[in-house]
PAZAPA-4460 file (N, C-alpha, C; in steps of 0.05 Angstrom, whole numbers, plus 32768, in hexadecimal, padded with zeros to 4 digits):
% residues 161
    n_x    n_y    n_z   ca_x   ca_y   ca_z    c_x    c_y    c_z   seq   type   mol
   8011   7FE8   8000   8000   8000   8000   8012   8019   8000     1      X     A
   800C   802A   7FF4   801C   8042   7FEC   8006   8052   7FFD     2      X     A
   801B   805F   8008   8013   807E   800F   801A   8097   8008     3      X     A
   800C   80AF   8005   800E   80C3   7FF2   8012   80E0   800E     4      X     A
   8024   80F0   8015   8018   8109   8032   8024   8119   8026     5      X     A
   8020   8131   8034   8039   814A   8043   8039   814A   8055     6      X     A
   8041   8160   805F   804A   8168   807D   803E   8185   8073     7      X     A
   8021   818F   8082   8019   81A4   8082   801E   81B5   8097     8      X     A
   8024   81D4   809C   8018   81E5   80B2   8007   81E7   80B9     9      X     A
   8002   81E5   80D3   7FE9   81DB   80DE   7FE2   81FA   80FB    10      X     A
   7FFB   8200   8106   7FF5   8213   811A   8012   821A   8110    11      X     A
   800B   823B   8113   801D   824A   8123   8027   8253   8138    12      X     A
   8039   8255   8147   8036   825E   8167   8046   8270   816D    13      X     A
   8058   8282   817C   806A   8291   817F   8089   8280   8177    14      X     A
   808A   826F   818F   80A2   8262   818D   80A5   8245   817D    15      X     A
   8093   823E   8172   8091   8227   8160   8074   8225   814C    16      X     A
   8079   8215   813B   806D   8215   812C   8061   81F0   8129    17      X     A
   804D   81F4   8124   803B   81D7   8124   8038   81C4   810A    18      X     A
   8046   81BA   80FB   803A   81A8   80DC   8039   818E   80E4    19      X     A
   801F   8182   80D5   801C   816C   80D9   801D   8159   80BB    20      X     A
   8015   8144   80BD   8015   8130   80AE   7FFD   8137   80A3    21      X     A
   8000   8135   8088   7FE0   813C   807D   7FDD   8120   8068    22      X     A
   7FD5   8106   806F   7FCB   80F1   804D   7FBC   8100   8037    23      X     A
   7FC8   80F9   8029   7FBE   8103   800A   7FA5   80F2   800F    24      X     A
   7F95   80DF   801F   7F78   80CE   8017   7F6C   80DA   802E    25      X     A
   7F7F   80F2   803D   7F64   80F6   8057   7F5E   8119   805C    26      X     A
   7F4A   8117   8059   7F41   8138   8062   7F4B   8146   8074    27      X     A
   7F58   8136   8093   7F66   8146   809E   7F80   8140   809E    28      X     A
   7F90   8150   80AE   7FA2   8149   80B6   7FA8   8130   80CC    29      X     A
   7FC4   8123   80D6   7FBF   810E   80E0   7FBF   811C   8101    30      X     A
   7FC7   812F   810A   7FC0   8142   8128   7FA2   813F   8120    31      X     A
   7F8F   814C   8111   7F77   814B   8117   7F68   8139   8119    32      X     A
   7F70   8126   8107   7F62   8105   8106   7F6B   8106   8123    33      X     A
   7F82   810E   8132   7F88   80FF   8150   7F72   8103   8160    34      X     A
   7F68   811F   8162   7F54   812E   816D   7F3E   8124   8169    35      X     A
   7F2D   8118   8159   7F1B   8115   814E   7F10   80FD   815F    36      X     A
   7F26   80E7   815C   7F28   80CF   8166   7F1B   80DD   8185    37      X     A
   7F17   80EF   8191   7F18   80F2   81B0   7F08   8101   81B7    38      X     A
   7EEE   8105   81AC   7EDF   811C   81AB   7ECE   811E   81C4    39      X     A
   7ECD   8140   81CB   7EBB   813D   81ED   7EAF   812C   81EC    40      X     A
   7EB3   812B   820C   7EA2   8110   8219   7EA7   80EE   821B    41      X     A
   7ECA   80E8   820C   7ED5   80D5   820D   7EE4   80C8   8224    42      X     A
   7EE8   80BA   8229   7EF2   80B5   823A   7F0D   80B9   8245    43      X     A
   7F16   80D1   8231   7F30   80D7   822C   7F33   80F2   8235    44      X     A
   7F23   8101   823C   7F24   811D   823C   7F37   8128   824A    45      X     A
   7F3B   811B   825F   7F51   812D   8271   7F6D   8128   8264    46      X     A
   7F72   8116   825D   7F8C   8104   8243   7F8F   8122   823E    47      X     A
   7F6A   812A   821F   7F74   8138   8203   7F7A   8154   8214    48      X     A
   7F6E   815E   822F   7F76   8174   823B   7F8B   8174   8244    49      X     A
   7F9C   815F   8246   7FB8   8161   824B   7FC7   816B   8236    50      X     A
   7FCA   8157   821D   7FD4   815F   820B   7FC6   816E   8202    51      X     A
   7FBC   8184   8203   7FB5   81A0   81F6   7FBA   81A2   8208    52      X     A
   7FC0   81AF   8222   7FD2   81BB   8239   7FF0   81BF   8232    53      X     A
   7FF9   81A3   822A   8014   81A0   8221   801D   81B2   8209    54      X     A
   800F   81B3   81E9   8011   81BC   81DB   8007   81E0   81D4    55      X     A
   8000   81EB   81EC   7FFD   81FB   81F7   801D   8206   8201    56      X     A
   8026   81FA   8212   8035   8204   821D   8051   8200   820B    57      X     A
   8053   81F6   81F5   806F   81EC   81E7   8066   8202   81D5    58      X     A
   804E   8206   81C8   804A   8223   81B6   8052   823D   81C3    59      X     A
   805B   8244   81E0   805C   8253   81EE   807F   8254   81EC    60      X     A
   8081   8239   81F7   80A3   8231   81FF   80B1   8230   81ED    61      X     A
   80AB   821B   81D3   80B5   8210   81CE   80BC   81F7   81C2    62      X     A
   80C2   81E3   81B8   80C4   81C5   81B8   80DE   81B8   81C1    63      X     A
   80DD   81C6   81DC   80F3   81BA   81E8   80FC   81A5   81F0    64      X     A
   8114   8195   81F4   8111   8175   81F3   8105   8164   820D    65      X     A
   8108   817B   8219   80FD   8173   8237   80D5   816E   823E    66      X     A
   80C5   8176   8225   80B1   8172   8227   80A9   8155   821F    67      X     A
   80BC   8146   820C   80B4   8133   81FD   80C2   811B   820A    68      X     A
   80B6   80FF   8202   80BE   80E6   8208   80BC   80DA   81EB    69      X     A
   80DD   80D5   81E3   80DC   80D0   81CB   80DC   80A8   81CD    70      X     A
   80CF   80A7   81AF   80C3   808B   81AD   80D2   807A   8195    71      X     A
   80E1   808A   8188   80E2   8080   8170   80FF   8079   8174    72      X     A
   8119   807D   815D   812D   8066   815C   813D   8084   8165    73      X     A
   8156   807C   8171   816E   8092   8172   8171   80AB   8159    74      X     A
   816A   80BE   8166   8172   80D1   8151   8159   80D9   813D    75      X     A
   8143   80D0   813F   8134   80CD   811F   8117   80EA   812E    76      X     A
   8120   80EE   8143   810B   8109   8152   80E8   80F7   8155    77      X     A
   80E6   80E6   8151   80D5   80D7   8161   80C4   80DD   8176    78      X     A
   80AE   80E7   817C   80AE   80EC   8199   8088   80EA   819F    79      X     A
   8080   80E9   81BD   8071   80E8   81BE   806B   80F8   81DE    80      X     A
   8051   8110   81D6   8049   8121   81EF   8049   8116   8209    81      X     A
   8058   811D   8218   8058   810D   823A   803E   810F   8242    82      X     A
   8030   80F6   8249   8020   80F5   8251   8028   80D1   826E    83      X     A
   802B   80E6   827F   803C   80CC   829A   8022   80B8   8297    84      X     A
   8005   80C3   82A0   7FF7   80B2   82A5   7FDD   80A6   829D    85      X     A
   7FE8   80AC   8288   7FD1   80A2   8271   7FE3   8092   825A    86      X     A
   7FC9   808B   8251   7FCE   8075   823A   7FD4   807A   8218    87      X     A
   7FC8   809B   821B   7FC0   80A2   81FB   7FE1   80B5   81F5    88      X     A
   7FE6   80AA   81E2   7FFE   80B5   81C9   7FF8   80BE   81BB    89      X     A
   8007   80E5   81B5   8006   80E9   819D   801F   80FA   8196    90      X     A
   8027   80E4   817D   803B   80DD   8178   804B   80FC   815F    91      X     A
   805A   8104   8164   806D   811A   8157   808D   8118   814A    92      X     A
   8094   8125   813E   80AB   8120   813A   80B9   8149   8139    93      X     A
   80C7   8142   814F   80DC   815C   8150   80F1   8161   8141    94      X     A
   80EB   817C   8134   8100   8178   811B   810F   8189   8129    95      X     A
   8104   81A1   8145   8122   81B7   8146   810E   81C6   8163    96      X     A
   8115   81D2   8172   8105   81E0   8185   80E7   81F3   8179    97      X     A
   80ED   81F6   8160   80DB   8204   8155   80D3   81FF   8143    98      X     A
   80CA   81E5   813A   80BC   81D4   8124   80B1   81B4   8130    99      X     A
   809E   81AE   8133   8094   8197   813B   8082   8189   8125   100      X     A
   807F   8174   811C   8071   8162   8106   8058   8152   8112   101      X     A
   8047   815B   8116   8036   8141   8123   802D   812A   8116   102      X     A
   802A   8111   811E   801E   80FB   810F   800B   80F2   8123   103      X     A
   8003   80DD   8122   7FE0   80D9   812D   7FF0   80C4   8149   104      X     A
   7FD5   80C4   8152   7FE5   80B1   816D   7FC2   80A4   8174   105      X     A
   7FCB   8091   818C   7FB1   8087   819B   7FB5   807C   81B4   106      X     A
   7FA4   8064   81BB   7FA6   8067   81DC   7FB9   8046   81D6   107      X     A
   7FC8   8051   81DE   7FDD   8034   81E7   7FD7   801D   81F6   108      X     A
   7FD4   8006   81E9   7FBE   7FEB   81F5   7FDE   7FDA   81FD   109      X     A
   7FF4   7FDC   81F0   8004   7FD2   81F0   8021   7FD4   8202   110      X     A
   8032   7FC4   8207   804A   7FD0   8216   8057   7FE0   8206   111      X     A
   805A   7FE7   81EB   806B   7FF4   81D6   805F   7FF4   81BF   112      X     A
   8064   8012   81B3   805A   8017   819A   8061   8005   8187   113      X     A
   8074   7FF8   8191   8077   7FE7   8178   806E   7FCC   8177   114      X     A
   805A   7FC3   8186   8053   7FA7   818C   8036   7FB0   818D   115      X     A
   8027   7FD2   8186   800A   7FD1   8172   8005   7FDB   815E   116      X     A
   7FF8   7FD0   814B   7FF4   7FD3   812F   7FFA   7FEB   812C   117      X     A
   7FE0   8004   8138   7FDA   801C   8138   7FEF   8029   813C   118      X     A
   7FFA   802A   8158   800D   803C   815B   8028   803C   8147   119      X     A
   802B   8026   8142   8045   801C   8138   8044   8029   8118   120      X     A
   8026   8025   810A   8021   8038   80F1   8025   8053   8100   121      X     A
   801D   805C   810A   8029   8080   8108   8044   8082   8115   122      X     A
   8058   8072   811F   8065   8079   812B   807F   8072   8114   123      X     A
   807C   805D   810E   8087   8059   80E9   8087   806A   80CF   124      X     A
   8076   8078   80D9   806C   8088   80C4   807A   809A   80C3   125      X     A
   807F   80AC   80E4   8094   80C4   80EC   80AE   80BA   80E4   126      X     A
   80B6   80A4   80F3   80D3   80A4   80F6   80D6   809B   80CC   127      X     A
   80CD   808F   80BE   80D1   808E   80A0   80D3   80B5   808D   128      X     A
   80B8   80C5   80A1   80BC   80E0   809C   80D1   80F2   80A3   129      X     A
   80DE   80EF   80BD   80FB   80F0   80C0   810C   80EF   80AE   130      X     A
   8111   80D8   80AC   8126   80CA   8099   812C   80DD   807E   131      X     A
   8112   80DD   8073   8109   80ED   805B   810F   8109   8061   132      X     A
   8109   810D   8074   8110   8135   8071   812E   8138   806D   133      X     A
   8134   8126   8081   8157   8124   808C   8165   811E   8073   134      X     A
   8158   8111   805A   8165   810C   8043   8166   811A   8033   135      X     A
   8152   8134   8031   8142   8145   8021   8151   8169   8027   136      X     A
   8152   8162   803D   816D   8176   8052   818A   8177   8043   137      X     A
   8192   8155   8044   81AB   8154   803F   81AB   8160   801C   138      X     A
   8196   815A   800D   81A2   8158   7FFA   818F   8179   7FF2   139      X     A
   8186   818B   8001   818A   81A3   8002   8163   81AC   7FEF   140      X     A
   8153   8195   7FF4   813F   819B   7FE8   8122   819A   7FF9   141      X     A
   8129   819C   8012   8125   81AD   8025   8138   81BF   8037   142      X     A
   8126   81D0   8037   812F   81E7   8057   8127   81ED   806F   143      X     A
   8131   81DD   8083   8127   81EC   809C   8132   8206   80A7   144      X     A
   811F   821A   80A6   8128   8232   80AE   8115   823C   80C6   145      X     A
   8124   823F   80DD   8114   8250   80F0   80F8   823D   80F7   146      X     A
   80DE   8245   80F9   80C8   8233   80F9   80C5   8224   80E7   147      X     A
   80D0   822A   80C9   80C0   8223   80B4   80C9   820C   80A6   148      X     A
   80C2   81F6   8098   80CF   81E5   8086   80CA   81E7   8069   149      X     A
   80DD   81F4   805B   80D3   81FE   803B   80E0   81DF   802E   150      X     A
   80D5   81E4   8011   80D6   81D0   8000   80C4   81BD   7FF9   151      X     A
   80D6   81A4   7FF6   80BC   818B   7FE0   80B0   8180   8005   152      X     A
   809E   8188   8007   8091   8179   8024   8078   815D   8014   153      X     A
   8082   8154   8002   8073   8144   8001   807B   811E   7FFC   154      X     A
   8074   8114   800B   807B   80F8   800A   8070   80E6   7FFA   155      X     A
   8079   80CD   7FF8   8066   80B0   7FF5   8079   8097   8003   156      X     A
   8068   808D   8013   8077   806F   8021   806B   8060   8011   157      X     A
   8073   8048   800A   806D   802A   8003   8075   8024   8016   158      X     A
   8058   8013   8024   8059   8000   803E   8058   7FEA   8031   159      X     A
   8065   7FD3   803E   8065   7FBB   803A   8052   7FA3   804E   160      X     A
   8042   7FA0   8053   802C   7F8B   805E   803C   7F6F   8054   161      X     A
***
C-alpha cells in the first residue's frame, strides 16, 4: 500500500510553529484526526486537557527537549507528549526547538509502540518522515529556517504488509 502526505502548517505560535502530517486520502490532518478520535465527553478528557495544556505551554516556551518523551530510534526526533499517567499518545517528531511535526497517536493497550498495530503505524510513519527530511536537508531541497520548513514537503511511503 502506498501512501501519498505532506507535512502541512497547522498553528502558529510565538516561539514555535505547529505542521502536521496531512494524507493525501484524508480531509484532515493527522493532529486533527487525533482530536477527533476524543471528542467531549470521552473518556479521555482530562488526557486531551492535558495535552492541550502541554501544547499550550511549548507554543509559549518552546519545544524544548525537556517536555518530550521520545519513542522512536536514537536520533530520528521521535517523540511523544508526556503524559505520566495516562495511557493516550500523541505522537510528534522534533525537528529543532521551534518546529514540531505532529503525527496521530492513541491510547496505548500495549507495553510498547511497537508491539500495536496502531501505534506502531504512526510512529513508523514519523521516524520514516525524519529520515526523509534529513535526506532532503542534506541534499539541500529542503530548508529549515527559523519556524519554518521551505521546500518539496511532500512524500510517498510504500508500506510493505
Amino acid at each position: 500500500m502506498t501512501k501519498h502526505y505532506t507535512i502541512d502548517l497547522v498553528e502558529e505560535h510565538e516561539a514555535v510553529n505547529f505542521y502536521s502530517i496531512h494524507l493525501d486520502a484524508e480531509e484532515l490532518s493527522e493532529l486533527e484526526r487525533f482530536f477527533e478520535k476524543f471528542p467531549a465527553g470521552s473518556p479521555y478528557d482530562e488526557d486531551i486537557d492535558t495535552i492541550i495544556a502541554w501544547l499550550d505551554r511549548i507554543g509559549e516556551k518552546g519545544a524544548l527537549e525537556r517536555y518530550f518523551r521520545y519513542e522512536g530510534r536514537y536520533g530520528d526526533g521521535v517523540s511523544a507528549i508526556p503524559i505520566e499517567t495516562s495511557r493516550l499518545r500523541l505522537y510528534c517528531l522534533r525537528l529543532s526547538e521551534k518546529i514540531l511535526i505532529f503525527g496521530n497517536g492513541d491510547v496505548k493497550t500495549t507495553d510498547s509502540w511497537q508491539n500495536s498495530s496502531t501505534l506502531s503505524e504512526y510512529v513508523e510513519m514519523l521516524i520514516t518522515t525524519s529520515k526523509y527530511i534529513a535526506s532532503r536537508v542534506n541534499r539541500g531541497t529542503i530548508i529549515v529556517c527559523d519556524k519554518e520548513i521551505i521546500g518539496n514537503l511532500k512524500f510517498t511511503i510504500d508500506e510493505k504488509k
